[in-house]
KOLKELO-846250 format. One line per field, with one value per residue (C-alpha): x, y, z; residue in three letters. Coordinates in nm, 3 decimals, padded with zeros to 5 digits, always signed. Example, Ala and Ser with C-alpha at 12.3 -4.5 7.8 and 13.67 -1.06 7.14 Angstrom:
% residues 2
x	+01.230:+01.367
y	-00.450:-00.106
z	+00.780:+00.714
rest	ALA:SER
***
This chain:
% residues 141
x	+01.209:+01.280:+01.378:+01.611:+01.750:+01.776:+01.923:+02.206:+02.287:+02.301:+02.603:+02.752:+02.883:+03.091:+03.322:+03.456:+03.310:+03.471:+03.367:+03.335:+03.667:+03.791:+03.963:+04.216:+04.511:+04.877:+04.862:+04.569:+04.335:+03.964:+03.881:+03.693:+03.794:+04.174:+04.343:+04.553:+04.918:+04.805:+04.833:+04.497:+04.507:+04.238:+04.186:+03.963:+03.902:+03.879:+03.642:+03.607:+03.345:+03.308:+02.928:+02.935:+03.092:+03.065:+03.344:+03.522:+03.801:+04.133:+04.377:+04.263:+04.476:+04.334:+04.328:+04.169:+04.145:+04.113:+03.977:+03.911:+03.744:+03.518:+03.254:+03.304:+03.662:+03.908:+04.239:+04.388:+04.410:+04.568:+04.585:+04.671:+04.760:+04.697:+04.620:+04.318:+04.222:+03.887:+03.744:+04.015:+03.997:+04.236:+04.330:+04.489:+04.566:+04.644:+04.807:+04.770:+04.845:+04.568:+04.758:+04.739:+04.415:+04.201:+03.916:+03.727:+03.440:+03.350:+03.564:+03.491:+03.701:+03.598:+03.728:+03.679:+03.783:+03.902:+04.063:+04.397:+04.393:+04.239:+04.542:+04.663:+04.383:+04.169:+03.852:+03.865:+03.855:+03.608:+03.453:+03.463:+03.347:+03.071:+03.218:+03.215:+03.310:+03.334:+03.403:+03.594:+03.591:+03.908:+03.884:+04.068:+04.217
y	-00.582:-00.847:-01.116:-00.853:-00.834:-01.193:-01.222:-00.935:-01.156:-01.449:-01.305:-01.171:-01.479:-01.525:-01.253:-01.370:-01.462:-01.726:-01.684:-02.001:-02.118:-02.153:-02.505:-02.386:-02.617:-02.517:-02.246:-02.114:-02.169:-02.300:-02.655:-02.881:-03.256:-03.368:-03.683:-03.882:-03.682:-03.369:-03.095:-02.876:-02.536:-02.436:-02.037:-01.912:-01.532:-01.427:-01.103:-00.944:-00.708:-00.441:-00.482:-00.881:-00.854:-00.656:-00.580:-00.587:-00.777:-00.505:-00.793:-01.134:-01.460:-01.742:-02.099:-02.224:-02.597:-02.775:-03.103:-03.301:-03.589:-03.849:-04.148:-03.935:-04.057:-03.783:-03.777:-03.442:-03.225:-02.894:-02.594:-02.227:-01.960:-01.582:-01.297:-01.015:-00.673:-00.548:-00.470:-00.642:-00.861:-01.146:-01.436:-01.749:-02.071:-02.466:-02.665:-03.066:-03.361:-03.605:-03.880:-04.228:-04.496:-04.217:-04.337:-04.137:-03.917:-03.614:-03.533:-03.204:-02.961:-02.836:-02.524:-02.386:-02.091:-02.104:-01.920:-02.176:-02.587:-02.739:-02.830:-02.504:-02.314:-02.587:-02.492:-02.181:-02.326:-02.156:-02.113:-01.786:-01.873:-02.041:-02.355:-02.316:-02.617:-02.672:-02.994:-03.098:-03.455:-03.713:-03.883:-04.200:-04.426
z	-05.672:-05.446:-05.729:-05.820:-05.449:-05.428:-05.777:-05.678:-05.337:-05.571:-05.755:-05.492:-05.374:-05.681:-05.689:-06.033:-06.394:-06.599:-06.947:-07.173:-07.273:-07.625:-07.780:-07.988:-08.150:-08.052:-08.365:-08.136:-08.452:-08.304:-08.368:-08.278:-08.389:-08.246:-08.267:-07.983:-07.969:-08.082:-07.847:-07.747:-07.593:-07.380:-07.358:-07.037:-06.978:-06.616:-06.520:-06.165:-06.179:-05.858:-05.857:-05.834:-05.527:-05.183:-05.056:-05.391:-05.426:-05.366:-05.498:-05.510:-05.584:-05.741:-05.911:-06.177:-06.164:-06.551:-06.568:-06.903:-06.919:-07.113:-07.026:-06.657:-06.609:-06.567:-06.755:-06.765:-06.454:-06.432:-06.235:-06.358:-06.099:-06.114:-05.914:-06.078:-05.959:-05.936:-06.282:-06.418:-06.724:-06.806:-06.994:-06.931:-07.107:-07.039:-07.274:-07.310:-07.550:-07.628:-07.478:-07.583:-07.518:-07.461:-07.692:-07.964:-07.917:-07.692:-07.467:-07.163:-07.054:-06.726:-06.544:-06.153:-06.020:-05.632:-05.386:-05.373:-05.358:-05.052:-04.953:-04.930:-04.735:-04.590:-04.430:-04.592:-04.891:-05.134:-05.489:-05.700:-06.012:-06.138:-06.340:-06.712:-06.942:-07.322:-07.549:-07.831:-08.070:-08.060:-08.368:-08.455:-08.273
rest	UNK:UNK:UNK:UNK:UNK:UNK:UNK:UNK:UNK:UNK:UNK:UNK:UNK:UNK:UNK:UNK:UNK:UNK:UNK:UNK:UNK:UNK:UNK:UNK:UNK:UNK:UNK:UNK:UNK:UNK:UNK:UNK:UNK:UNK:UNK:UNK:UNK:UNK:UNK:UNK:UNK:UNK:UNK:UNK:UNK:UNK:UNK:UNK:UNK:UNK:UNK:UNK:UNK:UNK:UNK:UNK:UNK:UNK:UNK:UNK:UNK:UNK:UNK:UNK:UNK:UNK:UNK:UNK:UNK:UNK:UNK:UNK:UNK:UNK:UNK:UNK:UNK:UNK:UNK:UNK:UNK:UNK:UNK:UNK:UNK:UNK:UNK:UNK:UNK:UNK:UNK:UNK:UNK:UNK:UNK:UNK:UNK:UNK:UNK:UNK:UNK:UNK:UNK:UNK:UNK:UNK:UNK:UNK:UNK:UNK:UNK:UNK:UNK:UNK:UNK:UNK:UNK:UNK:UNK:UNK:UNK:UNK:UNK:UNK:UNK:UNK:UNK:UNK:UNK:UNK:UNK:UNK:UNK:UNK:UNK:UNK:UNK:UNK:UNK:UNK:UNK
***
């Protein structure tokens, strides 16, 4: 019983779930291998559930910050806005172009959820979600 308590106060600090995203090409057809120019579509679904969170969220605003990278050097970074309801379920997407000199082979596609940019809300500043990621291959040159 108490891992279970512990376990439920766990998730109660995230008040939202991201589930993993899906790679889809701009026809929204899942793929995996993409070459420099081509554009990539990156689907996340978005889940606040009233028993991962006490109080539950009435109306909650948030940001989900994208960052793709390879070798650990960041080249893509995005942010998508929204605003979810308890027991809501939603999806969102982010769009990007393999841009040029990237070079070939796996490349990640990181997402975090947060209540706003830092810039924006400062110390208050805080993480909803825990971060999800998936990858996809640039091939070529």
């Amino acid at each position: 019983m108490l891992v279970s308590l512990s376990a439920s106060v766990a998730l109660a600090e995230k008040p939202l779930l991201l589930y993993y995203p899906t790679i889809t090409d701009a026809k929204g057809i899942p793929r995996m291998e993409y070459h420099v120019g081509e554009k990539v579509c990156v689907w996340i679904t978005v889940y606040a559930s009233p028993v991962r969170y006490v109080p539950p969220l009435i109306r909650a605003p948030f940001k989900i910050l994208i960052v793709v990278e390879t070798r650990g050097i960041a080249y893509v970074f995005g942010v998508v806005s929204g605003t979810i309801t308890t027991g809501q379920t939603k999806t969102y997407s982010f769009n990007f172009t393999v841009p040029k000199g990237v070079p070939p082979g796996f490349h990640v596609v990181k997402l975090m959820a947060w209540n706003g940019l830092i810039s924006d809300v400062l110390a208050e500043w805080k993480s909803l979600a825990t971060p999800v990621s998936a990858s996809f291959l640039v091939v070529g040159g």
